[in-house]
C-alpha positions as CSV (number, residue, x, y, z in Angstrom):
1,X,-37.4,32.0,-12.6
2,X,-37.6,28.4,-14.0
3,X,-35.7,27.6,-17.0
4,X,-35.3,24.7,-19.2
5,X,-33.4,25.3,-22.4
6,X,-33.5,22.5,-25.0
7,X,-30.9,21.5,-27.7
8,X,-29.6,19.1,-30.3
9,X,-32.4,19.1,-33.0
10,X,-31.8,19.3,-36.4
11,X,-31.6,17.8,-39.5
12,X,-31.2,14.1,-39.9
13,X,-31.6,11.0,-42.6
14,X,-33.7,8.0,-41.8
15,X,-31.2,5.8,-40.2
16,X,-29.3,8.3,-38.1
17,X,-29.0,10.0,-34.7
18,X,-29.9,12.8,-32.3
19,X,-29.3,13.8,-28.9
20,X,-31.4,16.3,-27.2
21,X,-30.1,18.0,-24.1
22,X,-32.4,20.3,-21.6
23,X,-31.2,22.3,-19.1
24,X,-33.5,23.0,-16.6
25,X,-32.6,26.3,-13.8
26,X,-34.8,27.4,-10.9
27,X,-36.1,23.9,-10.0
28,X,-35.1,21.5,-7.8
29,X,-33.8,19.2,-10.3
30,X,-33.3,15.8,-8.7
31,X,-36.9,16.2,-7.5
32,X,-38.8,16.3,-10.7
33,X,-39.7,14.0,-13.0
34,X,-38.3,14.8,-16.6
35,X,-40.2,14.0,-20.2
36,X,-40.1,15.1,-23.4
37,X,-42.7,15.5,-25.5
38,X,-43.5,16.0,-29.1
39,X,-45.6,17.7,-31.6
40,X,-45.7,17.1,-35.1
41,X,-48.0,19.4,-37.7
42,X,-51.6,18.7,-37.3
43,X,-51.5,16.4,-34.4
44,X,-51.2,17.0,-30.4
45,X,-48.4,17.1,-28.3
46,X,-47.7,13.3,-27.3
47,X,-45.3,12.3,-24.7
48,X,-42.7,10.6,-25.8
49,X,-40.5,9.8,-22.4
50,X,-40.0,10.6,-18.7
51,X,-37.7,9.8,-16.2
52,X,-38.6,10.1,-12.5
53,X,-36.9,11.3,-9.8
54,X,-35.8,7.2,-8.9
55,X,-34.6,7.2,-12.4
56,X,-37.3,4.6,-13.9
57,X,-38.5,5.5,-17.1
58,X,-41.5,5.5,-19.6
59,X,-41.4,5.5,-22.7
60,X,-44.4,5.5,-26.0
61,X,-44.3,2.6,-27.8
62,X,-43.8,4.0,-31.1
63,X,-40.2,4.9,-29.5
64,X,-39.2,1.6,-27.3
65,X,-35.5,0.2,-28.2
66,X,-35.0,2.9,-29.7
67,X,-35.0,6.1,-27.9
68,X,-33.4,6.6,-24.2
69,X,-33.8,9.1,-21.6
70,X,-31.4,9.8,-19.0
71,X,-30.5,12.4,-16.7
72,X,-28.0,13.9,-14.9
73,X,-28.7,15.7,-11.5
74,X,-25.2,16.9,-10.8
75,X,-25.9,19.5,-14.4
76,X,-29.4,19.6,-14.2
77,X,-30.0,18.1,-17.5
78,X,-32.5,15.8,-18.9
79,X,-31.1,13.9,-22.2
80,X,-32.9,12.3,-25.2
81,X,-30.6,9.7,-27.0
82,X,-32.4,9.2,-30.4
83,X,-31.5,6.0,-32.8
84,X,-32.7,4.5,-35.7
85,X,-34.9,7.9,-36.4
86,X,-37.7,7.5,-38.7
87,X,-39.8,9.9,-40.7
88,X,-42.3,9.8,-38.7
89,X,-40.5,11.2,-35.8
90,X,-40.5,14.9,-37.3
91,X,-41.8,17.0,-35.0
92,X,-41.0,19.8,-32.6
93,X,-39.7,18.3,-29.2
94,X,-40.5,20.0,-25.9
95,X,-38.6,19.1,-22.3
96,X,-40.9,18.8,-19.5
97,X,-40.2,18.9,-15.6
98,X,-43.1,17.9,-13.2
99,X,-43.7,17.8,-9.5
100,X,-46.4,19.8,-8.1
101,X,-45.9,22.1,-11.7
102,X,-45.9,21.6,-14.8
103,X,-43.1,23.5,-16.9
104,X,-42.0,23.8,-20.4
105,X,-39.4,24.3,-22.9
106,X,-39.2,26.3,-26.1
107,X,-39.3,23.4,-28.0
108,X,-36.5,21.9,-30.9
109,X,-37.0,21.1,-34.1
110,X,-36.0,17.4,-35.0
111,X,-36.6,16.4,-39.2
112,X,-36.2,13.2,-40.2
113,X,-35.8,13.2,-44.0
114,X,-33.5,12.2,-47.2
């Protein structure tokens, strides 16, 4: 049974931090490539990052030098190092794993707001 269990959203000012975690089971870790995603009210689910299996990355624009997506294959987790978070980051952020499926996470709520 594939797993991948998000964490590290919250609440946050304008300004600050986050880092999302997601633990992925029941997948070959080290051979998928890893993304999050995001979904804010009224609009569809963008990606946001991905990191393949040869660790180079993607990234949106909206997001570049400022968000940074790693992973580590010896715990099976996929990391989203957010900075300099703006309001218009507020959505609900999904992990992703792909190879010849796609899978998904519960999603985690991040608010950006004073």
């Amino acid at each position: 049974q594939v797993q991948l269990v998000e964490s590290g959203g919250g609440l946050v000012q304008p300004g600050g931090s986050l880092r999302l975690s997601c633990a992925a089971s029941g997948i070959i870790f080290e051979v998928y490539a890893m993304g999050w995603y995001r979904q804010a009210p009224g609009k569809e689910r963008e990606l946001v990052a991905r990191i393949y299996s040869n660790l180079a990355t993607h990234y949106v624009d909206s997001v570049k030098g400022r968000f940074t997506i790693s992973r580590d294959n010896t715990k099976n987790t996929v990391y989203l190092q957010m900075n300099s978070l703006k309001p218009e980051d507020t959505a609900v952020y999904y992990c992703n794993a792909r190879y010849q499926t796609n899978y998904w996470g519960q999603g985690t709520q991040v608010t950006v707001s004073s």
